[in-house]
N, C-alpha and C positions, 0 to 999 in steps of 0.2 A: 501478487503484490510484494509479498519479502523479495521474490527474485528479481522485482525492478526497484529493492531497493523501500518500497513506500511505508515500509513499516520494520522495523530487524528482527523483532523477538526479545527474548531473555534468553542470556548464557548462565549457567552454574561455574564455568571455568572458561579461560581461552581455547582452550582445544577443542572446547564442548559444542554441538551442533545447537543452530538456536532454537527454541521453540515458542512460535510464531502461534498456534493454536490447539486445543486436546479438546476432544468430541468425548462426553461419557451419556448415554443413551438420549434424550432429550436434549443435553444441555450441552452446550457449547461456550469455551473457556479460550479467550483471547487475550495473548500476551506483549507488551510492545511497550517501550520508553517513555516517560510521561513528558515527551516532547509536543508541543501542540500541533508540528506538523504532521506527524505519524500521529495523530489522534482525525485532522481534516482528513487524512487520504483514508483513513479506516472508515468515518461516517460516509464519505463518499462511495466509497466502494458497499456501504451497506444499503445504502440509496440504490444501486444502481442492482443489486442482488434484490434489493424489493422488487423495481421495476422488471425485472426480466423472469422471474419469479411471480409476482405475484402475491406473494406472500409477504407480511406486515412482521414489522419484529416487535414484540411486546415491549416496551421499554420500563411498563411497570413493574414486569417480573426480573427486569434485567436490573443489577447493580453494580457498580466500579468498588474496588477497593487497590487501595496504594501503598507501597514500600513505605515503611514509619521515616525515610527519608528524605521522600517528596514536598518538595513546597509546599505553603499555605494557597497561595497562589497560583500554583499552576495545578492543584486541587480545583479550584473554584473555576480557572478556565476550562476545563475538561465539563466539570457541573452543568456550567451554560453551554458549552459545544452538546455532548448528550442527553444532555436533559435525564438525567437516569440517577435515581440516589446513591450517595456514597455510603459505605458500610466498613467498617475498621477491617474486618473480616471473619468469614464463616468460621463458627467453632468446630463444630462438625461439618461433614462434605461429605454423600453417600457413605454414611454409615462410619464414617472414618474423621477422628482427630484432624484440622487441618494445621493448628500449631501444635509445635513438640514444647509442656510445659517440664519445669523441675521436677515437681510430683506429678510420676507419672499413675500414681494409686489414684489420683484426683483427676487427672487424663482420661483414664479409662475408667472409671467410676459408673458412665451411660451406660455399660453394656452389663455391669455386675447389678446396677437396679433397674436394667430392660428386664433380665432374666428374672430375680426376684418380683417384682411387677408381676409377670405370668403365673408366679407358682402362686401366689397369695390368690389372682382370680381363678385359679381354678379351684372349685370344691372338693377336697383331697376325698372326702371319705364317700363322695358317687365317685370316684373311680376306680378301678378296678387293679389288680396290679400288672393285667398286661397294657391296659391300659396307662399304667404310668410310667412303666416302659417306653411304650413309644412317644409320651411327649419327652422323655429325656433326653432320648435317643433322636427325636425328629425336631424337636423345637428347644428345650434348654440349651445342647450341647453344639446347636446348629448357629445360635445368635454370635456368639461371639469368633465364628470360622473366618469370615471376610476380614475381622481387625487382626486375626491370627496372621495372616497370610499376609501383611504388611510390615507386622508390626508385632517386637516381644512383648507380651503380655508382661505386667508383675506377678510374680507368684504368687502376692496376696492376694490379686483380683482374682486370680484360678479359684485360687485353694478355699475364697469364698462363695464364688460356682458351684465348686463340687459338693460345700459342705448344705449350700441350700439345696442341692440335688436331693443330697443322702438326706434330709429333713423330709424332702416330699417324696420321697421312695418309700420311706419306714413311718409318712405321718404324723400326723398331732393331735392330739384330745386335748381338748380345751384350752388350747394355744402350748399345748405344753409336749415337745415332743417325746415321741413314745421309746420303745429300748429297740436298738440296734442291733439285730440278731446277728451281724455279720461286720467284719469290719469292711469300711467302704473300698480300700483299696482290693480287695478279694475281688469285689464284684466288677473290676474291670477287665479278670481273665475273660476269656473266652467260655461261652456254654458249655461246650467241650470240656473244657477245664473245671468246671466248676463254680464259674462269676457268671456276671450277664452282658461282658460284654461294652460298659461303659467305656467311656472317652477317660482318658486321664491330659489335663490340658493342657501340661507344660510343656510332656513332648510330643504330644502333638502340635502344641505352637510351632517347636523344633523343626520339626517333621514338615511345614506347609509353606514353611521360609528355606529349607533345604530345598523344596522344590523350587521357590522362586529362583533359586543359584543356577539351579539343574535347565533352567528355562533358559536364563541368561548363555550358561554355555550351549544350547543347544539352536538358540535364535542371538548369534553376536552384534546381528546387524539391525535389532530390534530397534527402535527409541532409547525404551532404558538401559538397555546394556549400553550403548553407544554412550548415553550421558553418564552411566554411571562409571565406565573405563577415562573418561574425558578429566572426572574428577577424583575418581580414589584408588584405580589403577593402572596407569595410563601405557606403562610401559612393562607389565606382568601380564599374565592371565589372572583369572578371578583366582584361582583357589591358590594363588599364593598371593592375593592379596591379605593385606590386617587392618588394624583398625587405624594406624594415621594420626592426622590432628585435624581440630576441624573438622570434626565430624559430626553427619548430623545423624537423629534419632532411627531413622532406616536404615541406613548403612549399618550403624551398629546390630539391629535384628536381624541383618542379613548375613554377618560375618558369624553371626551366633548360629544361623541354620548351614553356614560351609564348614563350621565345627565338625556336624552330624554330617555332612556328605563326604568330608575329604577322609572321614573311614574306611571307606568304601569305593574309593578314587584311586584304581590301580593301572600302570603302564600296560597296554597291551601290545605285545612285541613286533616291528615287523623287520624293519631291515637294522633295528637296535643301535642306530649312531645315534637317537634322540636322549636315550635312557640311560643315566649312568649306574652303574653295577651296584653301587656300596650306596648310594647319597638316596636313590628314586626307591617309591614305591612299588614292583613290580614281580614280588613273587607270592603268590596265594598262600596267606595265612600267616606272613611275616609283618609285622608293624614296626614301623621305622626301619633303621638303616639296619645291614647285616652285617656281618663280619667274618671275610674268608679267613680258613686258615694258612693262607698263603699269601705274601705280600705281591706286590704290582697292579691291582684292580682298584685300588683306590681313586684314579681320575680314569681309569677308564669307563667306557661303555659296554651294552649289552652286545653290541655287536662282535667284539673282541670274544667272545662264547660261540662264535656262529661258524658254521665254515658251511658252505655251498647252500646257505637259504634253512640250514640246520641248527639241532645243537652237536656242538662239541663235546661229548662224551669223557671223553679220557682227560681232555684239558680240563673240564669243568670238575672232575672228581677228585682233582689234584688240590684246587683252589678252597672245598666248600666241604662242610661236613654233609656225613651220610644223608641224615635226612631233610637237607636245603637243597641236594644234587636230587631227590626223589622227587621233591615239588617243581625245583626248575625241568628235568625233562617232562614231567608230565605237563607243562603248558605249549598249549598249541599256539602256533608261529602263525601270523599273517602273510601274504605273500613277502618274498624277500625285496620287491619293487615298492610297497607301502612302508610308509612312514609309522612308529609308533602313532600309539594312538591313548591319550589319559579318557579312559571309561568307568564303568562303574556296573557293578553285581552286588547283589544282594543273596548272604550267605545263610542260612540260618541251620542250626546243628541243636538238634534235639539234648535234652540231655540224657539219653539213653543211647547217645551213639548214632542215629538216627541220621545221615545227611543230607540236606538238601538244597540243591543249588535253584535261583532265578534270576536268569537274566532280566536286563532290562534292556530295552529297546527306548530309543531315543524319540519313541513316539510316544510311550507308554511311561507317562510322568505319572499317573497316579500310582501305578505298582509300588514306584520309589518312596511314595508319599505314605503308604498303609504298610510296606514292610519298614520303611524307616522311624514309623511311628513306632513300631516294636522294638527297635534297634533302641530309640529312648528311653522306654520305656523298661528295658532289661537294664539299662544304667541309671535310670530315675533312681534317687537314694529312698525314697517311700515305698516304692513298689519294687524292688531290685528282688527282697528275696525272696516277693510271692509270686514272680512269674516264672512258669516252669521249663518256658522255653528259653535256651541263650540263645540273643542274636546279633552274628557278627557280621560287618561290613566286609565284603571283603571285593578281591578285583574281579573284572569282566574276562572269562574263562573261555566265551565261547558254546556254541551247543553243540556241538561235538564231544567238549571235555564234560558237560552237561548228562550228557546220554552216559558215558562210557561210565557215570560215576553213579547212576541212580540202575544201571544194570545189575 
């Protein structure tokens, strides 16, 4: 039907691809102009899907809702064409905000008295304490993952999360909670460490919206990325996207989890005319730009370091101090026939010296997701100076350089 025209969709921008329909498990969400004739060709075509099908569309379950800019009128024709009630629109939609309000404490307010709701039904003092482990761990800290993954949390709504956790982890007598043998951020180390292990929420909100980025780059010709480049990057890649005007409530959570990924977003070499020397990202363990000690690399490239699919040696130790020349030859070169390539590793360095490198694999989003929750979580300003591990973003190395370094 969009292809001959009988119906067009909704655009977010001109550029943007339209979107004519979105399927989420049972339900089906149809989008199109509140023109009456693209409203006949849709009944039509739904007539003609019953008839060949079989199957009857509920139209009790079903409901219209309109841009606050539509007619009275042609509200009320739509009414009598479907037959199907109008509804201002859904507050929630699968577990998700469907308007972005001012207060977003008042927005997500359902998920901090879902969670509260469970802890008060459960009988704190029949449970056990591995037992209240695992509802924190399987069911408090799990409620609020799916609005995570769209959408920045406030800090209030966590930090009131976490502090009814720690109420129902340490208990109440007679409505009156009992003493905290431990402070709550302790307990989100690792067992290992000394904690149990808890969620801490804010970066992991971080941490689940960096993957949404890491998705986008990795599927460009998804839906969303495609709408989302149409409207707020059109002529960049994501991660040198910002935040713009006009913007709406997701963008913004999104640009907040390429924060936490573009640490960790380093050039990987191949034939090095993509990369320039001084400006890009691209040598393991330098953050921002570098500075030779020798002038003329300033508009150049990393190619200009190369000579026969190599490094330049002698040139390179003229330009760079001691130990920037140690990092740059130890990075392994892709063929000299590929193109750079912007990837991403995950560094983490004990603080005993200890090092350890993990790649990621462009299949393997969750890695990025549980070690970048700790990359947060080492910079979270509450927890920064109880965790014992630092962890730093750093670039994609290779597993070659990988082996050579854990040998």
């Amino acid at each position: 039907m969009q292809a001959r025209n009988d119906f067009r969709g909704v655009k977010i921008a001109n550029s943007c691809p339209p979107i004519s329909h979105l399927f989420f498990a049972d339900d089906s969400l149809i989008f199109f102009k509140a023109n009456l004739q693209e409203g006949v060709n849709l009944r039509n075509f739904l007539r003609r899907y019953e008839q060949a099908s079989g199957q009857l569309i509920n139209f009790e379950k079903s409901a219209l809702s309109f841009s606050p800019n539509t007619p009275v009128v042609s509200i009320e024709e739509f009414k009598t064409l479907f037959t199907i009630p109008v509804v201002q629109g859904h507050s929630v939609y699968l577990a998700l905000p469907k308007f972005s309000l001012l207060n977003k404490n008042m927005q997500f307010s359902y998920i901090k008295e879902k969670v509260l709701k469970r802890i008060r039904g459960w009988g704190q003092n029949l449970i056990s304490v591995g037992g209240k482990e695992v509802l924190i761990k399987s069911v408090l800290q799990v409620i609020p993952t799916y609005a995570m993954s769209c959408f920045k949390m406030p800090i209030s709504i966590c930090e009131e999360i976490e502090r009814g956790c720690a109420k129902f982890w340490w208990g109440m007598d007679n409505g009156k909670k009992q003493l905290h043998w431990k402070r709550w951020k302790d307990l989100f180390l690792p067992k290992q460490k000394g904690g149990m292990g808890f969620r801490r929420l804010v970066p992991f909100n971080q941490a689940l919206l960096a993957k949404q980025i890491w998705r986008i780059i990795c599927n460009p010709n998804s839906l969303l990325a495609r709408v989302l480049k149409a409207r707020y990057f059109k002529h960049m890649d994501i991660m040198q996207a910002s935040l713009g005007n006009n913007l709406s409530f997701v963008w913004r959570s999104l640009i907040w989890g390429q924060e936490l990924l573009d640490k960790g977003m380093y050039w990987r070499i191949g034939n090095g005319k993509t990369t320039r020397v001084v400006k890009d990202k691209w040598i393991l363990g330098c953050q921002g730009t570098i500075k030779p000690i020798a002038y003329g690399l300033e508009d150049q490239r990393v190619s200009s370091l190369l000579v026969d699919g190599k490094w330049n040696e002698p040139f390179i130790v003229q330009h760079f101090d001691q130990n920037i020349v140690d990092q740059i030859l130890k990075i392994p070169l892709l063929s000299s026939d590929e193109i750079d390539i912007f990837d991403v590793v995950i560094h983490l360095i004990e603080r005993d010296d200890v090092l350890v490198d993990v790649a990621i694999d462009r299949e393997q989003v969750v890695v990025a997701v549980v070690v970048g929750y700790y990359a947060g979580l080492a910079n979270d300003r509450v927890t920064s100076d109880a965790v014992p591990v630092q962890v730093v973003l750093c670039g994609f190395m290779g597993t070659t350089f990988i082996e050579e370094r854990l040998r």
